[in-house]
C-alpha positions as CSV (number, residue, x, y, z in Angstrom):
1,X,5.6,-26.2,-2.3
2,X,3.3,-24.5,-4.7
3,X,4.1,-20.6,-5.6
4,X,3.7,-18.5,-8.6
5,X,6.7,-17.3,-10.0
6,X,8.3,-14.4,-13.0
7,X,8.7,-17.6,-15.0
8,X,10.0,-15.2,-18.0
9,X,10.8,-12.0,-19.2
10,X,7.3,-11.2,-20.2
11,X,3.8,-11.1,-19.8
12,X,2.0,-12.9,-16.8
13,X,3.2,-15.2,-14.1
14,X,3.6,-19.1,-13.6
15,X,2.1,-21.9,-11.0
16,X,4.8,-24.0,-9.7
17,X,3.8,-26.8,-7.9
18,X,7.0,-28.1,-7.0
19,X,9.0,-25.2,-6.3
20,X,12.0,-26.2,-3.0
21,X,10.0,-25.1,0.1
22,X,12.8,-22.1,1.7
23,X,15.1,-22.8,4.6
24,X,15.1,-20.3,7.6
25,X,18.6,-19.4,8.7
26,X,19.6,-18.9,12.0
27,X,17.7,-15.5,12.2
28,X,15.2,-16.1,10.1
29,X,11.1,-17.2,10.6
30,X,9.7,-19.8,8.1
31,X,5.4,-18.8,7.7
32,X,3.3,-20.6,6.0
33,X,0.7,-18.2,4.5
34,X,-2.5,-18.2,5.1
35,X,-3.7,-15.6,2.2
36,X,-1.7,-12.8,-0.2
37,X,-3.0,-9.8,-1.6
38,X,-2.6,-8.5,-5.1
39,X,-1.5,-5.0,-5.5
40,X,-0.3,-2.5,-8.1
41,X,3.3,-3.6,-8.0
42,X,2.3,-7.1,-8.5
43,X,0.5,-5.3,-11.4
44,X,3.2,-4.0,-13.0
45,X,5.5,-7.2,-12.9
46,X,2.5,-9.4,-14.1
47,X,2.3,-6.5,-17.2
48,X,6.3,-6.6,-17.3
49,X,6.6,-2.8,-17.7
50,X,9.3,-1.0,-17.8
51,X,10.1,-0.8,-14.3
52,X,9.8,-4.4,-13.8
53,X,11.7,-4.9,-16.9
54,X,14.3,-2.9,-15.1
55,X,14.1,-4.3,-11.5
56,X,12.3,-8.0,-10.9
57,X,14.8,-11.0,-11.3
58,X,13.4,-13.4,-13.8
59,X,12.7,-16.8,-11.4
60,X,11.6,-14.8,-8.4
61,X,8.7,-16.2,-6.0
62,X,6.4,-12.8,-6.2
63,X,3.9,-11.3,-4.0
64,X,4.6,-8.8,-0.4
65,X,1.7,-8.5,1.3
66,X,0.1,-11.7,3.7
67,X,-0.8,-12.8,6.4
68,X,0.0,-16.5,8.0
69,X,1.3,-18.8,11.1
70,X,5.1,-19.4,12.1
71,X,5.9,-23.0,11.2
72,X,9.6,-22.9,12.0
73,X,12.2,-20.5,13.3
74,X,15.8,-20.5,13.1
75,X,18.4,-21.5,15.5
76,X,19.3,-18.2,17.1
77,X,15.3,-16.8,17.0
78,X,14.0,-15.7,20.8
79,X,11.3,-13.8,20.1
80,X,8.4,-16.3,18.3
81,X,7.6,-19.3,18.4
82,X,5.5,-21.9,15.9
83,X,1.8,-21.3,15.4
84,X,1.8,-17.7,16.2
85,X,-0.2,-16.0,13.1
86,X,1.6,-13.3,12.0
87,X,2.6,-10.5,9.0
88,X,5.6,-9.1,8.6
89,X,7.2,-5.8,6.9
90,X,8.3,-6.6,3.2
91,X,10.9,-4.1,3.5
92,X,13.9,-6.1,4.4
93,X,17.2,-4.0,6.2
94,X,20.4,-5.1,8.1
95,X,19.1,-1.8,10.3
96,X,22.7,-0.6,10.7
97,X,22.5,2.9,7.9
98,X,22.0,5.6,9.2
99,X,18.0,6.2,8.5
100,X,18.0,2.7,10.1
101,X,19.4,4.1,13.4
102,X,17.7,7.5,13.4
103,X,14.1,5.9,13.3
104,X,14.3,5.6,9.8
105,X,14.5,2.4,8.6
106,X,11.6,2.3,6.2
107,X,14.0,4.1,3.9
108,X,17.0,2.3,4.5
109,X,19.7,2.5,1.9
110,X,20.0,-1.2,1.9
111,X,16.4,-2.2,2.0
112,X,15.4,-5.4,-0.3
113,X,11.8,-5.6,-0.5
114,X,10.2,-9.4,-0.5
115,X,8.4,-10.3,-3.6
116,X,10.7,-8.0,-5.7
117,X,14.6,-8.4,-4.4
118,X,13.9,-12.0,-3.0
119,X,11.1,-14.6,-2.9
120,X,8.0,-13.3,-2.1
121,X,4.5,-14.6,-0.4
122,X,2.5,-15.8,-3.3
123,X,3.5,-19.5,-2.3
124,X,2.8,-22.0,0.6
125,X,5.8,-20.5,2.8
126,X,8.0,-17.0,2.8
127,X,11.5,-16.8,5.1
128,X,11.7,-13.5,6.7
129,X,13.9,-12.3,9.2
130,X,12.6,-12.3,13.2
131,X,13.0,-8.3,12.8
132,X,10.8,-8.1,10.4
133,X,7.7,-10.5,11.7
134,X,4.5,-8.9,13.2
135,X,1.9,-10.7,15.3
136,X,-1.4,-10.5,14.3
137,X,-4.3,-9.4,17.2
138,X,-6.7,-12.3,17.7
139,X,-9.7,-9.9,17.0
140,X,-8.0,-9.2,13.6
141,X,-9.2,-11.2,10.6
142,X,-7.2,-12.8,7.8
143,X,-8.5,-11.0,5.1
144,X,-7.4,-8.1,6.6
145,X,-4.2,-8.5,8.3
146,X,-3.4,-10.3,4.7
147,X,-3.6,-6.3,3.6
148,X,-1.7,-4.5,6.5
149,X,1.0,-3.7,3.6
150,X,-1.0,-1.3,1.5
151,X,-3.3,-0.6,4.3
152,X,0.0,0.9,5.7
153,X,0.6,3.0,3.1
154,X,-2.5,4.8,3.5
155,X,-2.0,5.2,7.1
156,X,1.3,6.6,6.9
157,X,0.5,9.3,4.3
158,X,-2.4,10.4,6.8
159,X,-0.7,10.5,9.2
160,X,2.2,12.3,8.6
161,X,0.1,14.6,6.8
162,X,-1.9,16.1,10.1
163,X,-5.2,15.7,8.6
164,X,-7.0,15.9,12.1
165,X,-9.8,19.0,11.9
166,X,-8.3,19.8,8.3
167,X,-10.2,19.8,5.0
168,X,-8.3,17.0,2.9
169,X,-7.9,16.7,-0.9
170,X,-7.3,12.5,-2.0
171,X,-6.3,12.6,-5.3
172,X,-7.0,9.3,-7.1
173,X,-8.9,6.8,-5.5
174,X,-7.9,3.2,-5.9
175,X,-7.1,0.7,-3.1
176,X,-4.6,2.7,-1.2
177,X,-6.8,5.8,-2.1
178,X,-10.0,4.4,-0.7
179,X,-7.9,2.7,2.2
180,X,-7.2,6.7,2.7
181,X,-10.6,7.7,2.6
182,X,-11.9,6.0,5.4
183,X,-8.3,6.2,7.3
184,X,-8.8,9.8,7.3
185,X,-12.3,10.0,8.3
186,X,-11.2,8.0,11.6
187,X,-8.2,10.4,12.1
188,X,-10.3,13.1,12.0
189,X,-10.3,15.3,9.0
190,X,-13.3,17.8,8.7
191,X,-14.2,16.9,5.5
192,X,-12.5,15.1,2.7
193,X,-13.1,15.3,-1.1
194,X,-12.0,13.3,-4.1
195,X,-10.9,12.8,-7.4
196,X,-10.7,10.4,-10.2
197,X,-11.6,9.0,-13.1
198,X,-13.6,6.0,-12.2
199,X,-17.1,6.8,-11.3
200,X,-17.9,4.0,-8.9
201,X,-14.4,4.2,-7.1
202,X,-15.5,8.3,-6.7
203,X,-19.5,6.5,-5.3
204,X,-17.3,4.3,-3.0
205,X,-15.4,7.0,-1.6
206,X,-18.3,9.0,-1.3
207,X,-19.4,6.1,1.0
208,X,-16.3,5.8,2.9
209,X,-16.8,9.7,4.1
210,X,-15.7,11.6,1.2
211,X,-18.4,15.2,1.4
212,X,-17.7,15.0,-2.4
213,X,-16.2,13.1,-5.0
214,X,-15.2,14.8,-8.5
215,X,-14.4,13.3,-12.5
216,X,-10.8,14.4,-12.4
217,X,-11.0,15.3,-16.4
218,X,-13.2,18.4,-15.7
219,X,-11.2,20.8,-14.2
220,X,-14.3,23.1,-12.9
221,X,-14.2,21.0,-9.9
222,X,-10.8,22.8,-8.5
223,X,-12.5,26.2,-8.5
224,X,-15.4,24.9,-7.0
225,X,-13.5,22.9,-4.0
226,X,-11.3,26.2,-3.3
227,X,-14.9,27.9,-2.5
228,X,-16.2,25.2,0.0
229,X,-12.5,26.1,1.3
230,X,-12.8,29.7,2.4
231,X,-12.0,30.4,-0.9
232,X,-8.8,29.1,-0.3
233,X,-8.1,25.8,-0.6
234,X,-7.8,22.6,1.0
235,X,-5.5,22.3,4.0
236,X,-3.7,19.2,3.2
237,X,-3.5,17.4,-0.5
238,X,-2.5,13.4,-0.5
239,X,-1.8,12.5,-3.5
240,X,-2.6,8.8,-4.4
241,X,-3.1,8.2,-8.6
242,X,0.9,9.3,-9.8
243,X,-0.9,11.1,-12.9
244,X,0.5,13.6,-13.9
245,X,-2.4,16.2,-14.2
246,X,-3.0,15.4,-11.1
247,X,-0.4,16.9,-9.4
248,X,-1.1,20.1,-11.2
249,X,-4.4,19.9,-10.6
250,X,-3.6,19.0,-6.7
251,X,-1.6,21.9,-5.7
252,X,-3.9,24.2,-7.4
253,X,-6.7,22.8,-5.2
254,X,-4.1,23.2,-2.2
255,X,-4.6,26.6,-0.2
256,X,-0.8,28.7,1.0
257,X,0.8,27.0,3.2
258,X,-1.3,24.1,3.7
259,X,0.5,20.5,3.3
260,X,0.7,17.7,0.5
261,X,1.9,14.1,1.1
262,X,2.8,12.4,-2.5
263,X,2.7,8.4,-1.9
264,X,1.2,7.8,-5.9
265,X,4.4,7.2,-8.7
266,X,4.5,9.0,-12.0
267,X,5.2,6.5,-15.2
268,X,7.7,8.8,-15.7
269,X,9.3,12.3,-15.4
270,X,6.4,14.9,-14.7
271,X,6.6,18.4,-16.3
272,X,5.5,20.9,-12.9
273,X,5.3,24.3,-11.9
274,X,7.6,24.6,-9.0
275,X,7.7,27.9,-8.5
276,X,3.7,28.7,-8.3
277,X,2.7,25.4,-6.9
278,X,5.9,25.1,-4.1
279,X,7.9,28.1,-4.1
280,X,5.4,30.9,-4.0
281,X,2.7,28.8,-2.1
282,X,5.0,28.0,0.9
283,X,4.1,24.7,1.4
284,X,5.1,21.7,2.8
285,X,5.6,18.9,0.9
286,X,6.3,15.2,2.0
287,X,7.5,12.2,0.1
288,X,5.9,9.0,1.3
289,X,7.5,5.3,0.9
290,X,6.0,2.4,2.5
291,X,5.3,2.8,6.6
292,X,7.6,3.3,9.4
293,X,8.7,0.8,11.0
294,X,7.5,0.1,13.6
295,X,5.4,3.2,14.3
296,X,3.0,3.2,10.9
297,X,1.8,-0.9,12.4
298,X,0.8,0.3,16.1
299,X,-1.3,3.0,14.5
300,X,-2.5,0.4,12.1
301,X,-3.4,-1.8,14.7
302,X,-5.4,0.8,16.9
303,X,-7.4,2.3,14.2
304,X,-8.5,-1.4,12.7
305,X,-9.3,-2.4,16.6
306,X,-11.0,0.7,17.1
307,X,-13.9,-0.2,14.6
308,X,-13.8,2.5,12.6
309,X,-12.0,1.6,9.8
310,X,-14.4,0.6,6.8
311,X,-12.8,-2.0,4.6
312,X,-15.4,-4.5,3.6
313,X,-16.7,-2.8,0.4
314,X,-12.8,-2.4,-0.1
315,X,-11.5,-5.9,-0.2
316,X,-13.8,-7.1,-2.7
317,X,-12.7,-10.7,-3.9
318,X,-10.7,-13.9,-2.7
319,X,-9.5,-17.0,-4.9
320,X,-7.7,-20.0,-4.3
321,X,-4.3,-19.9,-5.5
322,X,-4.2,-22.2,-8.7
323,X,-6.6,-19.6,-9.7
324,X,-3.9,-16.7,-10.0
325,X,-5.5,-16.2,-13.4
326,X,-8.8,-15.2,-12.8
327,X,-7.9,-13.2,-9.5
328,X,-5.0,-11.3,-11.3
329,X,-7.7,-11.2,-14.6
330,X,-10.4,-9.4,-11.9
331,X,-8.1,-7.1,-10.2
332,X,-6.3,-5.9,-13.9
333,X,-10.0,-5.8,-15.2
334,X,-11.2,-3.3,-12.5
335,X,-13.6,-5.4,-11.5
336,X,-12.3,-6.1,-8.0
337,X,-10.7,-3.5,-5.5
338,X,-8.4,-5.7,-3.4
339,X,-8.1,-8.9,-4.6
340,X,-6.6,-12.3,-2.2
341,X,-5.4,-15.1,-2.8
342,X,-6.3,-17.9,-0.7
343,X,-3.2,-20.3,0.0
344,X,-3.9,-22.4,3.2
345,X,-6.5,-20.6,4.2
C-alpha cells in the first residue's frame, strides 16, 4: 500500500509506495481510508520537535484523524461488517484501568494513540480495534467525518465547560479554536469573544459568531472585555493557543468563580500566578484531553446533523496523497485551515 512514513530522525516525512498493507487480528477492523486530515501533532512530528524527538518511533505510518469503509474484519468481530464507512477514536485502550471502567477511558493509563504509538491513517489502510470503530451517518460528508478527531476536541472542551447562556472567552483561534467558535455558538453561549495573533483567523471567528475578536499582543483588550462583562469578566475561558501569555492574559479576562477549560499545550513549563488567577479567584479549572469516549461522538454527531455547525470556511484545502508536500507546505504556511488528504477518495 502507499503511506507516508517518519522515514528519519528529522525534518519531514516519506511516500512509501510499497509499504506491507496491515493485517487485522482477531479483534481488529481493516479500513481503507477514504481521506486524513492534517493537524498540529502531525505538525510537530513533520518539524521533529522536541516532543516528537522524544515520543514518535522512527518508521511509524503517521496520521489520526480519517474517515473511510471497512474492507475486512477479524475472526472474532460481531459488530461490523465490510463496506460500512466509518471513523474511529485514535486513542487506543485495553478498557480494563480504572478511568477505563469509571467512564473514563479517554484518559486511560494505557492509551496508545494511532499515528503516534502505532501506524497511523496517512496510508491506503489503518487496523483498529472493533472498540474503537465509529460509523459514519449517511447525511455526513467525508470531508468532515475525515475531521471528527479535532472536531472532537473542540466539542468536548465546550461542553464540559457549560458555556450555554454564558459569555465565553476562546483564547487562540486556530482549527480547534475556530472549530470552538462555531461549536459554542450552537451550544448556546451569549456571546463569545476572541483572541489571537492572526488577523484573518480573529475575521473568521468573527464570522463564525464571535461579538468580537481582539490582537492578543495588545493587552487593552482584557480591560475592555471585563466591561462588556458587568465589569466582571467572562463566565467561562477555553483556552485553545498553549501560549503562555495567554493564560495570563485568560484568567485575567475571567470573572470569580467563573470556569476555564485548558485543551491548548505550552512548549514548555509556564511561569503563572496561582494564587490571584486560581486560588483567590475561586474558579474552576478543567484539563481537557481528546473526547470522551463515547459521549464527546454522539454530541458530535447531533450538533453536525443539526445544521448548525459552520465548517466550510474551516476546512479549507484537500490534496491527493503523493502530494503530502504541498498539503503539509499549505497547512505549515498558514495558508490553509484544515488541510486533507485525499487517499481513495
Amino acid at each position: 500500500m502507499r503511506a507516508l512514513i517518519k522515514h528519519h530522525a528529522g525534518e519531514g516525512l516519506a511516500f512509501d509506495a510499497d509499504r506491507a498493507r496491515p493485517e487485522p487480528g482477531p479483534r481488529d477492523v481493516l479500513i481503507r481510508v477514504r481521506r486524513a486530515g492534517i493537524c498540529g501533532t502531525d505538525r510537530h512530528i513533520w518539524q521533529w520537535d522536541e516532543w516528537a524527538a522524544g515520543r514518535i518511533p522512527v518508521g511509524i505510518v503517521t496520521g489520526h484523524e480519517f474517515v473511510g469503509t471497512i474492507e475486512r474484519v477479524g475472526s472474532a468481530v460481531t459488530r461490523w461488517k465490510p463496506g460500512l464507512r466509518v471513523s474511529a477514536e485514535g486513542h487506543v485502550t485495553a478498557g480494563v484501568d480504572y478511568n477505563s471502567r469509571t467512564g473514563n477511558a479517554h484518559i486511560a493509563s494505557d492509551t496508545r494513540i494511532i499515528g503516534i504509538d502505532r501506524d497511523g491513517c496517512f496510508a491506503d489502510y489503518v487496523v483498529v480495534p472493533e472498540e474503537n470503530v465509529w460509523p459514519v451517518h449517511k447525511d455526513i460528508p467525508d470531508r468532515v467525518a475525515a475531521v471528527f478527531d479535532p472536531l472532537g476536541n473542540a466539542v468536548h472542551t465546550v461542553m464540559e465547560a457549560g458555556v450555554s447562556a454564558k459569555t465565553v472567552l476562546i483564547s487562540g483561534v486556530g482549527i480547534i479554536g475556530l472549530m470552538a467558535v462555531t461549536v459554542a455558538r450552537a451550544a448556546g453561549a451569549s456571546r463569545i469573544f476572541c483572541t489571537d495573533v492572526n488577523p484573518p483567523r480573529l475575521e473568521l471567528a468573527k464570522k463564525l459568531g464571535a461579538v468580537e475578536a481582539f490582537d492578543a499582543r495588545d493587552n487593552g483588550w482584557i480591560s475592555e472585555v471585563r466591561r462588556a462583562c458587568r465589569g466582571e469578566g467572562v463566565d467561562v475561558l477555553l483556552e485553545m493557543s498553549g501560549a503562555d501569555a495567554a493564560f495570563d492574559q485568560g484568567f485575567r479576562a475571567l470573572r470569580n468563580g467563573g470556569t476555564a477549560a485548558l485543551l491548548g499545550l505550552p512548549a514548555k513549563a509556564v511561569t503563572f500566578n496561582f494564587n490571584e488567577h486560581i486560588i483567590f479567584k475561586g474558579c474552576k479549572v478543567l484539563g481537557i484531553n481528546g473526547r470522551k469516549m463515547w459521549e464527546t461522538w454522539y454530541q458530535m454527531e447531533e450538533l453536525v446533523l443539526s445544521g448548525r455547525l459552520e465548517l466550510d470556511d474551516v476546512l479549507t484545502h484537500e490534496f491527493p496523497i503523493e502530494d503530502y508536500r504541498k498539503a503539509f507546505d499549505t497547512f505549515l504556511s498558514g495558508e490553509g485551515i484544515k488541510v486533507e488528504l485525499t487517499i481513495n477518495d
